[in-house]
Backbone as JSON Lines, residues from 0, in Angstrom:
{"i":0,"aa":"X","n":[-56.9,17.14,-25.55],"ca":[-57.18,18.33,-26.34],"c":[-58.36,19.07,-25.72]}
{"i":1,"aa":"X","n":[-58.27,20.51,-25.82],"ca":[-59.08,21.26,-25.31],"c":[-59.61,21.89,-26.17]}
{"i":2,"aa":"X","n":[-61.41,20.73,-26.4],"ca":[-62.3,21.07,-27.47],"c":[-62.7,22.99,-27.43]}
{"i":3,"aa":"X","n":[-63.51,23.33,-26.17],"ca":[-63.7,24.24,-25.56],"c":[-62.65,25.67,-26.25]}
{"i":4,"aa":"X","n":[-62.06,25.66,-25.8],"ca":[-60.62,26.13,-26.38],"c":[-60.16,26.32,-27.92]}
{"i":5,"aa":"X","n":[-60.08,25.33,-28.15],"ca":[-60.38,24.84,-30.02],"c":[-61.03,25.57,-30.81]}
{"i":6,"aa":"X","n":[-62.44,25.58,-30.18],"ca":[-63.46,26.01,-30.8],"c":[-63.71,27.37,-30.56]}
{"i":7,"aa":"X","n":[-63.38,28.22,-29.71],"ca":[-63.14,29.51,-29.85],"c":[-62.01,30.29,-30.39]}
{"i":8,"aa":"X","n":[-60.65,29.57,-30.82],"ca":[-60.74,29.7,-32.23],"c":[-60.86,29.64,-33.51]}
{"i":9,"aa":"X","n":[-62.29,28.64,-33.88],"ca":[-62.47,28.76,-34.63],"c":[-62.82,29.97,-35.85]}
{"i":10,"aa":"X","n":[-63.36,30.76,-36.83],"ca":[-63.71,31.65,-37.54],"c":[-65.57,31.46,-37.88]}
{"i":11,"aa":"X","n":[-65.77,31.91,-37.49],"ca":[-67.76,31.85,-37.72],"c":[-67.59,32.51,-39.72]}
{"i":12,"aa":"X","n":[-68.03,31.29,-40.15],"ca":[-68.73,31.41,-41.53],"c":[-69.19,32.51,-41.65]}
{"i":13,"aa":"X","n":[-70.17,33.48,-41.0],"ca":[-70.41,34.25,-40.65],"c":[-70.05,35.74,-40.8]}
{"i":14,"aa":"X","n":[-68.78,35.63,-40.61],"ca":[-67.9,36.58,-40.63],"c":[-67.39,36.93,-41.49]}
{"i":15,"aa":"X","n":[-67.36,35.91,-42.78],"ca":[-66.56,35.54,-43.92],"c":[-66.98,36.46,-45.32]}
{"i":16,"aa":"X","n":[-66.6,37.69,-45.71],"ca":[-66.87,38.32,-46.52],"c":[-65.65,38.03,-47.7]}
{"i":17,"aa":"X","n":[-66.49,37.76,-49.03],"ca":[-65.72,37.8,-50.07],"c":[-66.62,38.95,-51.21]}
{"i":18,"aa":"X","n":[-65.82,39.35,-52.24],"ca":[-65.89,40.24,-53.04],"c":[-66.62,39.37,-54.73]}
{"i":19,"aa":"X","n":[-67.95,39.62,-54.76],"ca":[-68.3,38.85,-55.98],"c":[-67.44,38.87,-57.22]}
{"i":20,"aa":"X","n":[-67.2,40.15,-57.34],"ca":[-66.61,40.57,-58.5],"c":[-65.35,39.85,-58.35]}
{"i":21,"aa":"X","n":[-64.41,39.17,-58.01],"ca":[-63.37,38.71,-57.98],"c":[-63.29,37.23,-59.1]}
{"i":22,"aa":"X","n":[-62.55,37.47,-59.7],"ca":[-62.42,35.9,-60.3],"c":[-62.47,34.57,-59.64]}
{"i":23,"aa":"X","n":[-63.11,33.46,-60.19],"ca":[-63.4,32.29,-58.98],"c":[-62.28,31.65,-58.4]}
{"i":24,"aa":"X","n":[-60.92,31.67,-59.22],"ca":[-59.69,31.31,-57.74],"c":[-59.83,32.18,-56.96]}
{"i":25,"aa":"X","n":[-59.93,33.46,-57.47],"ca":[-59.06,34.3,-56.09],"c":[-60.08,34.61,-55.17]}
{"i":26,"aa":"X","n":[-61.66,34.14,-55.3],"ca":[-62.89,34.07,-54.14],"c":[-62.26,32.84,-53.17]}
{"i":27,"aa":"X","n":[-61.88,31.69,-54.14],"ca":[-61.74,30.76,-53.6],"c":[-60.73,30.49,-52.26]}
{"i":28,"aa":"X","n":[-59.63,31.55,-52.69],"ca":[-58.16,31.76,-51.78],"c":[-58.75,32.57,-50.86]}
{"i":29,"aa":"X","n":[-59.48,33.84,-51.2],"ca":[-59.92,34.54,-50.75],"c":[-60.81,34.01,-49.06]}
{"i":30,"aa":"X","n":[-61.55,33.0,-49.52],"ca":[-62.62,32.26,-48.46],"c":[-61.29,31.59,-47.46]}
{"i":31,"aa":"X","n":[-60.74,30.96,-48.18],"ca":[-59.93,29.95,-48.04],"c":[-58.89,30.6,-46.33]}
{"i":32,"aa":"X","n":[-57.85,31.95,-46.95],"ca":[-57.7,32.6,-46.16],"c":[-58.36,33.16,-44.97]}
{"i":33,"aa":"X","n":[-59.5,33.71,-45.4],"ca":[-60.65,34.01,-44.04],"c":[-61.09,32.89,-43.11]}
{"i":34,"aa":"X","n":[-61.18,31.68,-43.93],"ca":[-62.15,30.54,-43.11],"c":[-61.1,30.02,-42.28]}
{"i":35,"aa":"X","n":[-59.63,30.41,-42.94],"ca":[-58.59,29.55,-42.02],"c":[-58.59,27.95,-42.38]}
{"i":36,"aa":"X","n":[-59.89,27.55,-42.19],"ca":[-60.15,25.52,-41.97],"c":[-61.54,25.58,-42.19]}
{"i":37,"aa":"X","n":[-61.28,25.11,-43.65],"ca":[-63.14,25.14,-44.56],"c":[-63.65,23.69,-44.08]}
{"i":38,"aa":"X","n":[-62.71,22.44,-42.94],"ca":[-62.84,21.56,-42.76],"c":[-63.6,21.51,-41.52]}
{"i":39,"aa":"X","n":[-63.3,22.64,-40.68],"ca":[-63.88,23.33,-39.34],"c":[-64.51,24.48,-39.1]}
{"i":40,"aa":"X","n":[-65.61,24.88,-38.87],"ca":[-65.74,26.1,-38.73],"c":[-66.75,26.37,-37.82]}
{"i":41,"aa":"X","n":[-67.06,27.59,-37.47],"ca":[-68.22,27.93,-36.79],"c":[-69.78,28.46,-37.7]}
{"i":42,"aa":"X","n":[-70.94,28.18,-37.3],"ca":[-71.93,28.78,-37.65],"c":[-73.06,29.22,-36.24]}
{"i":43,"aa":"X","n":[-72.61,30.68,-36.35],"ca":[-73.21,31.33,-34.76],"c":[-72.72,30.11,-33.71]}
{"i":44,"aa":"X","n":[-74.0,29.94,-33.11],"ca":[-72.68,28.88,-32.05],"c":[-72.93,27.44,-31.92]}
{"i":45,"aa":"X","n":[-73.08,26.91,-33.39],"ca":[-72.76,25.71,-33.48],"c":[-71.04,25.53,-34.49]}
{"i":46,"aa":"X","n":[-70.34,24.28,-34.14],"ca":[-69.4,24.1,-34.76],"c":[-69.85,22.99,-35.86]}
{"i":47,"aa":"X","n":[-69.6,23.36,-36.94],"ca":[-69.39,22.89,-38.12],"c":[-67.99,21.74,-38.32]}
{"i":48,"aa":"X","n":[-68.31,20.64,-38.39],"ca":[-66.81,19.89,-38.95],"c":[-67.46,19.39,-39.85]}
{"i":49,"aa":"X","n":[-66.71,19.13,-41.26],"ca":[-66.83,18.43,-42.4],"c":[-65.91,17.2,-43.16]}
{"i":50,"aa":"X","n":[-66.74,15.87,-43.03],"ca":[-65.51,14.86,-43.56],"c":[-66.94,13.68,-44.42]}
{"i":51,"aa":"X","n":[-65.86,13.12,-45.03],"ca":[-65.99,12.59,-46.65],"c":[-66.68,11.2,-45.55]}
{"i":52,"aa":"X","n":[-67.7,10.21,-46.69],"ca":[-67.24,8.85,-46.51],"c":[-67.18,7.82,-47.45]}
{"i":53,"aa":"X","n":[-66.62,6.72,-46.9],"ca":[-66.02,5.71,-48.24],"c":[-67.34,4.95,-48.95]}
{"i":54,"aa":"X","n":[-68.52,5.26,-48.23],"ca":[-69.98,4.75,-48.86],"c":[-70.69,5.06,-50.13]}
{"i":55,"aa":"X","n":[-69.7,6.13,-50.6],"ca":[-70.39,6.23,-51.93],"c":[-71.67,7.49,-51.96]}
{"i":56,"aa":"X","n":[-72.4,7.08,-51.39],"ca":[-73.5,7.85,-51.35],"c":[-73.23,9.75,-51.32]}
{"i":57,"aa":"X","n":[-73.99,10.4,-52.56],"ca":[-74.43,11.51,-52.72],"c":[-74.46,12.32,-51.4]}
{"i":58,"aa":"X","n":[-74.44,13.52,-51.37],"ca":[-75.44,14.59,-50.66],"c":[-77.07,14.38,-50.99]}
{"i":59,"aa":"X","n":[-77.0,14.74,-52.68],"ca":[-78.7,14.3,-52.65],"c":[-79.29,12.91,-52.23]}
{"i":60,"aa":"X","n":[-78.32,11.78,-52.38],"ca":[-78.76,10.55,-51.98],"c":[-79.36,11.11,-50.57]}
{"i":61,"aa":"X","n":[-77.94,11.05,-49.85],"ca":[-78.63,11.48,-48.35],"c":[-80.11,12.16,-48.07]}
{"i":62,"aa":"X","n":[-80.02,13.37,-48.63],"ca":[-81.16,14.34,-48.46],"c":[-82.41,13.6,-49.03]}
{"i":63,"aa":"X","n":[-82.12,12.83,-49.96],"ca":[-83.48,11.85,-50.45],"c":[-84.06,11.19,-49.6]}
{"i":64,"aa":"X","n":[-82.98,10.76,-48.9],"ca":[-83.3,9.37,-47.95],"c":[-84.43,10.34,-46.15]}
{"i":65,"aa":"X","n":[-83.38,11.38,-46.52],"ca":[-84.52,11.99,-45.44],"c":[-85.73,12.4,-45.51]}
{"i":66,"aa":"X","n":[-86.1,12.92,-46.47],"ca":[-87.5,13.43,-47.12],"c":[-88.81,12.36,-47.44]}
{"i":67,"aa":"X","n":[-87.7,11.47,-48.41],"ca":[-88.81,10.34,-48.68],"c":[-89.06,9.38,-48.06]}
């Protein structure tokens, strides 16, 4: 696979305009459509990938663990 490649087409977050006024599904479809892959994305020129893990642990857990 050709990461390189891949990743230019990704969609930069960036780019991603939604309409406040819209009801929260149709922001949601709305993003959803633009982002293409809310699992992948770009931010300026880093790539963004996002995945779960089976550890249990929070976001804030995490962020705790860094701070304190």
């Amino acid at each position: 696979m050709n990461t390189d490649r891949n990743n230019k087409d990704l969609v930069d977050i960036n780019d991603v305009r939604v309409d406040p006024t819209l009801p929260k599904e149709e922001r949601i479809t709305e993003y959803i459509r633009q982002i293409k892959d809310p699992y992948r994305f770009k931010c300026g020129k880093f790539v963004v990938s996002v995945s779960f893990s089976d550890n249990g642990l929070t976001l804030e857990d995490c962020i705790a663990g860094i701070i304190l």
